[in-house]
Every structure is written in structure tokens, then in C-alpha cells.
C-alpha positions, -999 to 999 in steps of 0.1 A, spaced: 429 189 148 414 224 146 432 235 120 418 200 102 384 208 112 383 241 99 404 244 68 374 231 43 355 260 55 376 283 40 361 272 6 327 284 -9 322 247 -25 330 229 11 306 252 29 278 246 7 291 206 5 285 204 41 255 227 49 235 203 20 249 173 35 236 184 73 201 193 61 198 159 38 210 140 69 187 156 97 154 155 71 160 122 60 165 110 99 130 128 103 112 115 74 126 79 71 119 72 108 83 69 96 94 46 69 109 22 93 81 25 117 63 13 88 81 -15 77 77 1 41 118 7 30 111 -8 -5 92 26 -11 119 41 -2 142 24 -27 118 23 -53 108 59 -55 146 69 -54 151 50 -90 113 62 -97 128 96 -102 148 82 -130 124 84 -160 115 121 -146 150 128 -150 158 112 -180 130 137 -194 146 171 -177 178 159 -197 166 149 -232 147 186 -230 169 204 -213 152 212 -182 167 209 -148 172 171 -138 163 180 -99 127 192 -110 123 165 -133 130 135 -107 110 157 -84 80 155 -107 87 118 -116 89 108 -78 57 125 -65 37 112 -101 48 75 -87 44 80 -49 7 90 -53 3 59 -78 20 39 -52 -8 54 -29 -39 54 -53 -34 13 -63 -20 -4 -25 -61 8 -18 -70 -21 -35 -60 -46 -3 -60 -72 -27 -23 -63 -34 1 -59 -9 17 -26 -10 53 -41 -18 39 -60 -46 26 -23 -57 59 -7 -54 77 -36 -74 59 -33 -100 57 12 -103 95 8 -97 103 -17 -129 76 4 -149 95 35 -141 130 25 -144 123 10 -175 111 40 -190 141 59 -178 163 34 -196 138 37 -229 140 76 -229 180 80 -223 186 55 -250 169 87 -274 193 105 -259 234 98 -274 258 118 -246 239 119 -212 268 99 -188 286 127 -180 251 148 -165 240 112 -157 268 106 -131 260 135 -110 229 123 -102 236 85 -101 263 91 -77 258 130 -63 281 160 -68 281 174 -35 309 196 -45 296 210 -74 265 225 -52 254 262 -60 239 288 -39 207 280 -51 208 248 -47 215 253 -6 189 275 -10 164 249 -22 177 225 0 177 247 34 134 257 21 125 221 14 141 207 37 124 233 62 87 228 48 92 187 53 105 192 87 77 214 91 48 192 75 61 163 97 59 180 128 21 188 120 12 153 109 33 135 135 6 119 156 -18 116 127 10 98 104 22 72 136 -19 64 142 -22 55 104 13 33 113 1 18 142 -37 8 135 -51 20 103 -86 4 108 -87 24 143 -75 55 124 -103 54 99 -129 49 127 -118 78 144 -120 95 112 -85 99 100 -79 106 65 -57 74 62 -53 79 22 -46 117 23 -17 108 53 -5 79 28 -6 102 3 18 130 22 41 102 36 48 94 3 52 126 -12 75 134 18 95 108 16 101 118 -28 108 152 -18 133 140 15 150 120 -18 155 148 -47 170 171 -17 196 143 -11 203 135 -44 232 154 -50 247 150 -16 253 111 -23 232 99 -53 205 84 -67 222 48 -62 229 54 -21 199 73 -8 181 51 5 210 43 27 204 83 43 172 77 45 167 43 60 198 37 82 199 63 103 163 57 114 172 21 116 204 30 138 183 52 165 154 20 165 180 0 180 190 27 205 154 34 221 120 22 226 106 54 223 91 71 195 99 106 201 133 97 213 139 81 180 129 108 159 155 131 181 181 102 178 177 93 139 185 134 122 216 138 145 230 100 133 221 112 102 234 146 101 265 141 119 275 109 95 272 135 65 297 156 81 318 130 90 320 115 57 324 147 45 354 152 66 368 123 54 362 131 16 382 163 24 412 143 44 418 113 20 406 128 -18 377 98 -17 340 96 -33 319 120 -6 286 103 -10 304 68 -7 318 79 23 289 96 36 270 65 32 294 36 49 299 59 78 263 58 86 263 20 82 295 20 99 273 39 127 246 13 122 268 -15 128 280 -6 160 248 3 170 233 -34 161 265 -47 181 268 -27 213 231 -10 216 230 -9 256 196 -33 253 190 -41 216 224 -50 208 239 -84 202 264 -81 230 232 -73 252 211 -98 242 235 -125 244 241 -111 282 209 -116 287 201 -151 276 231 -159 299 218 -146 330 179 -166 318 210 -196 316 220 -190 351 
């Protein structure tokens, strides 16, 4: 078992493989415990394919595809942010319809472009082990900045969550902390990208938040809870890439479902098991 658990370290590609997949895990546990608190996970989903077009750009032009979703992502999350003011639409309805503008685009702009699968897989379905230094390095000073940012907007972003006519009237800037979610949660995407994809991020970012909901009532023991679920599943998955020669970012991802699953079954007062004990003792 220790020889199992440290052999991958004795490769440059596996250290930086699992180093990006811990620092994706624990930021998106930070960052997507906000979404979920929100009920907003379609904005999650949608800016992860609204990086597409941004990408599709960095490739026809040669430019790095990581900057160009990056650049796509935020462009779309503050659109997202500028038009769901008008409470006349519904933020999802918002989101549906940036996300069908912007993967459409995407598809318009490859089409220009004869020859893009093979740089196109990487990011539709990650390359963690095909990481470079600088990309750990980008990752790691992110990453940190996010964690950062979310620590100093913590009480300001869960008022706007809670009770945003009460966060006005105390004179919160309820756009500007829309605004910053959404950025956050672009940026908490293109640093994941390559650990499992542009198709299964949302899954790092929503599930393991999801997961630690289940397992507490409280807020700050839920933002502890969600990076450890979500940094421990990239290892594991990880681990498991190394063991059976399998698709890491795959793995990574039903891990952390397998996790949430569990969770939704045996969660000591949330869980089905629980709640079905419960009804029976009402019953009795």
C-alpha cells in the first residue's frame, strides 16, 4: 500500500497531475459552495461551455487556449450580471440564453478552423498529465487570489444570497458582489479545466459543495467540508487513473459523485436512511 501510494510521485508529470488536481478540488469546494447556496448551478454549467468561443479564438490565432476561455468566461459572467438586473427575466432564463449565444459562436469560429480535435480534446476532456510547471504555477497563484477574494467577501457574498433587498438597504453593493461571484466562479473553471475538462467541471464545482450541504447545517462548516470532498476525490481519482490506466478526469469526476451518493444515502440527518428513520419513529 505505501509503495502504491508513493510510486506516482516519483514522476515530474504525476506530481504536477496531482498538486493541479488538489488546488482545483479545494477552490472549486470554496467557490461552488456559494453557487449552491444560491441555487444558481446553471451558471455554473453555462459559463464552463461560455469559455468555448474564447477558446476557439486562442486556437484559430494561435494564442493560448487557457487565456482565451479565461477571457470568454469573464466577458459572459459580467453579461450574465449586467442583463439578470432587469428582474423582468429570471437569471436562468439569462444564462440560457448567453450560454446558446456563446456556444454557438464557438461552433461558428472552429468550423474556420480545419485540424483543431486534437488541441480541442485536451480542453473538452482535460490533460492533467500533460501539465507544465507553469501551469502549476498559474494554478497554485489563482487558485490562491480566489481563495483569497472569497475569504474577504464571505459575509458580504452569503448577505447578497440570503436577502438581497436587505443587502441593498444596508448598503451592499449587490451588483459589484454579483459581479465577483461570477467572475470567481469563470476563474475557479479555466483553473480546472485541464484537470478534468471542459465537459465535467461543473461536476468539481457543484458536487462537492452539494455533498458537504447534505452533511451540515452550518455555513462555515460547509465551506470547510466541501474543498476537502473536493480535494481528496481529485487525488483519489487520480490514484485510480495511476492504478488501472483509466481517463483521470472521468475518474476524478464519478468519485466525487460516488462521494455524493453516499453522502445523499447515509448523511447522519439529511440522508435517506435518516429520514426514513425518522418518519418511523413520527409512525410510532
Amino acid at each position: 500500500m505505501i509503495e502504491f501510494l508513493t510510486a506516482p510521485w516519483d514522476f515530474a508529470f504525476w506530481q504536477r497531475a496531482f498538486l493541479v488536481a488538489a488546488m482545483s478540488g479545494v477552490v472549486c469546494g470554496v467557490i461552488g459552495s456559494h453557487v449552491v447556496l444560491r441555487g444558481m448551478a446553471f451558471i455554473g454549467d453555462a459559463v464552463s461551455h461560455a469559455v468555448f468561443p474564447g477558446v476557439a479564438v486562442a486556437f484559430v490565432f494561435g494564442f493560448d487556449l487557457v487565456v482565451g476561455g479565461a477571457v470568454a468566461g469573464v466577458i459572459t459572467a459580467v453579461l450574465v450580471a449586467v442583463l439578470a438586473q432587469n428582474r423582468r427575466l429570471k437569471e436562468d432564463s439569462v444564462i440560457g440564453i448567453l450560454f446558446a449565444a456563446a456556444f454557438g459562436l464557438g461552433i461558428v469560429i472552429l468550423s474556420t478552423a480545419p485540424g483543431y480535435s486534437g488541441s480541442l480534446e485536451s480542453f473538452l476532456f482535460g490533460s492533467i498529465l500533460g501539465i507544465s510547471d507553469q501551469d502549476v504555477t498559474n494554478v497554485a497563484v489563482i487558485g490562491a487570489l480566489l481563495l483569497l477574494v472569497a475569504v474577504l467577501l464571505h459575509k458580504h457574498l452569503v448577505a447578497a444570497t440570503l436577502d438581497r433587498e436587505l443587502a441593498r438597504s444596508v448598503g451592499l453593493p449587490v451588483f459589484a458582489l454579483d459581479i465577483a461571484l461570477y467572475v470567481m466562479v469563470t476563474l475557479a473553471i479555466v483553473i480546472s479545466l485541464q484537470a478534468v475538462g471542459n465537459i465535467l467541471v461543473l461536476a468539481l464545482l457543484i458536487t462537492p459543495a452539494g455533498t458537504a450541504r447534505l452533511l451540515t447545517d452550518r455555513l462555515g462548516v460547509m465551506m470547510v467540508l466541501a474543498p476537502i470532498i473536493g480535494g481528496v476525490s481529485c487525488l483519489v481519482g487520480l490514484y485510480l487513473s495511476y492504478a488501472f490506466d483509466l481517463a483521470a478526469g472521468g475518474l476524478i469526476v464519478l468519485v466525487v459523485t460516488g462521494v455524493f451518493v453516499l453522502v445523499w444515502f447515509f448523511a447522519p440527518k439529511h440522508g435517506l436512511v435518516a429520514r426514513m428513520r425518522a418518519r418511523q419513529a413520527q409512525l410510532v
